[in-house]
N, C-alpha and C positions, 0 to 999 in steps of 0.2 A: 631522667629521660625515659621516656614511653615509646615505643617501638607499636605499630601499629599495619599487619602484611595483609593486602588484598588481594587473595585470589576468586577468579571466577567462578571455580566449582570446589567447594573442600575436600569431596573425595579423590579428582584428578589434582587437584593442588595448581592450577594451569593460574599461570602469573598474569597480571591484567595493572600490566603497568602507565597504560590511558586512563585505568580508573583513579589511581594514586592521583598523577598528573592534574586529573579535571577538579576532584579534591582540593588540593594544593592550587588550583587555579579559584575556584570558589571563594576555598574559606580566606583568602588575600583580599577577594572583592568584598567577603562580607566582615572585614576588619583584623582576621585571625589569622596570626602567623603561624605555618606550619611548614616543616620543612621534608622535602622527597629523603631517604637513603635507600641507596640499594636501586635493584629496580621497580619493586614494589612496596617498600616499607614507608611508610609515614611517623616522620620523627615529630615529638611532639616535647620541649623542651620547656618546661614552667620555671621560673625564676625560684629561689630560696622562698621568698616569703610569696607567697600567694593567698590572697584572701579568698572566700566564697563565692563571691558574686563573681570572681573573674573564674574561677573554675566551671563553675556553672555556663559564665557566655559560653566558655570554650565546649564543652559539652552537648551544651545544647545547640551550638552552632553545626560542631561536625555532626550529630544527631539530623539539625536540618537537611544539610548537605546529603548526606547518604541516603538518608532517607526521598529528597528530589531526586538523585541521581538513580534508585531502587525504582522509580516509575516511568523512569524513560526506557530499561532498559529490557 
């Protein structure tokens, strides 16, 4: 398991738990399960065996996501 905490600013550490949220709303639309803990953590649970190409969707998926969500804001 991958734990993954998104704050607004890293120096104030201020929690931006809509960002998780829209995240976890996204990556569901774009096929990839990922699951909120906490108020700001993104859990991210890969099965035993995982091959390449599925590490890479996932990857590259949150990569997209963040990265759309880094231009709106």
């Amino acid at each position: 398991m991958i734990g993954i905490e998104f704050v607004r600013d890293q120096k104030t550490k201020e929690r931006a738990p809509d960002l998780r949220n829209r995240i976890v709303q996204m990556a569901f639309h774009k096929g990839l399960l990922v699951l909120g803990s906490g108020d700001t953590t993104l859990r991210l649970c890969p099965p035993l065996m995982i091959d390449e190409a599925q590490a890479e969707f996932a990857v590259r998926t949150l990569d997209g996501i963040i990265t759309e969500i880094e231009r709106t804001l």
